[in-house]
C-alpha positions in Angstrom: 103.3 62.9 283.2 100.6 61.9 280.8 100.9 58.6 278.8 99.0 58.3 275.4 96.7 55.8 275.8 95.9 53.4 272.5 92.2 53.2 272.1 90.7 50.4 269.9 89.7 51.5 266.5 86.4 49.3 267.1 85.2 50.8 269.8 85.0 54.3 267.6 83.1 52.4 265.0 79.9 50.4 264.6 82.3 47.2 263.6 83.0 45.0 266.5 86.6 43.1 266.7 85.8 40.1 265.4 84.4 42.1 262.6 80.9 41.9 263.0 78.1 44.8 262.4 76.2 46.4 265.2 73.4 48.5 265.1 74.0 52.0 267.2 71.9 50.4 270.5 74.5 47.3 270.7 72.3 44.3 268.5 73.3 43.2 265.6 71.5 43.0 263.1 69.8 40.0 261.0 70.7 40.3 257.3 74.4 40.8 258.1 74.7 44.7 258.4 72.9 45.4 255.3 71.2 48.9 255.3 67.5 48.5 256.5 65.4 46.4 254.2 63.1 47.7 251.7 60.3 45.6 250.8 58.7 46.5 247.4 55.3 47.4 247.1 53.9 44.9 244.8 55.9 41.7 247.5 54.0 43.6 251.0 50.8 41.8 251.4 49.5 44.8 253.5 49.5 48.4 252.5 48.9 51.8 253.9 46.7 54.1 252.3 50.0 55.8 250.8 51.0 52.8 249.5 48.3 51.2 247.9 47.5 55.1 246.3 51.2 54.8 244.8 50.5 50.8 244.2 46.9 51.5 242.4 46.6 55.2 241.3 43.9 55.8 243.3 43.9 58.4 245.9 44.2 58.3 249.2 40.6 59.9 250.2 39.1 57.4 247.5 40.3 54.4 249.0 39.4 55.4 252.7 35.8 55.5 250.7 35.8 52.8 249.5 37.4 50.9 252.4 35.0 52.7 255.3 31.9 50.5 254.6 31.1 47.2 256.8 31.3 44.7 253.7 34.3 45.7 252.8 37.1 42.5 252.1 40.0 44.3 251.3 40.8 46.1 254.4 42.5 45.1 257.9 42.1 47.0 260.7 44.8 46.8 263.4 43.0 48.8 266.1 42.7 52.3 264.2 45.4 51.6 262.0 43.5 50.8 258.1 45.9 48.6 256.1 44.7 47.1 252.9 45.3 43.7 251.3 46.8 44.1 248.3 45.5 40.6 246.5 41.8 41.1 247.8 42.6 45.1 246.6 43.7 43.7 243.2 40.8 41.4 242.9 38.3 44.2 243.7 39.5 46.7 241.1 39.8 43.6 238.6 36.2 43.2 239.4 35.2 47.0 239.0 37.5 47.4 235.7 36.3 44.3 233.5 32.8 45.9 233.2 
């Protein structure tokens, strides 16, 4: 009647047959099949407001004050999207802090 039919064990995994990793959508990956990379905070040379608050200390609502004004040189805007530049942040608050 019915023959079992022998299914590869690759095609039930995310490991191809020649051994290689693959992503759930079908492209592999760049770093090998590592798990996602995580870039530390003080290596990013942009930061959200909830990173540069977890970076600095600061909060949040402080440094959208303190990044809002026209003169500003530490912040990027990527249409509304407010990133901060964490070198020109650092130099700032080294400027603010040695007084």
């Amino acid at each position: 009647m019915f023959s079992k039919v022998r299914v590869c064990a690759a095609q039930w995994s995310n490991e191809s047959p020649s051994g290689a990793f693959k992503r759930q959508n079908g492209l592999a990956q760049q770093d090998g099949g590592a798990s996602p990379r995580q870039v530390p905070i003080w290596e990013k040379s942009n930061l959200t407001l909830e990173e540069a608050a977890a970076y600095s200390g600061i909060g949040i609502n402080k440094l959208r004050e303190m990044s809002d004004s026209k003169d500003c040189t530490f912040v990027l805007w990527n249409g509304t999207k407010r990133l901060l530049k964490r070198r020109r942040l650092d130099e700032h608050l080294d400027r603010l802090f040695s007084i």
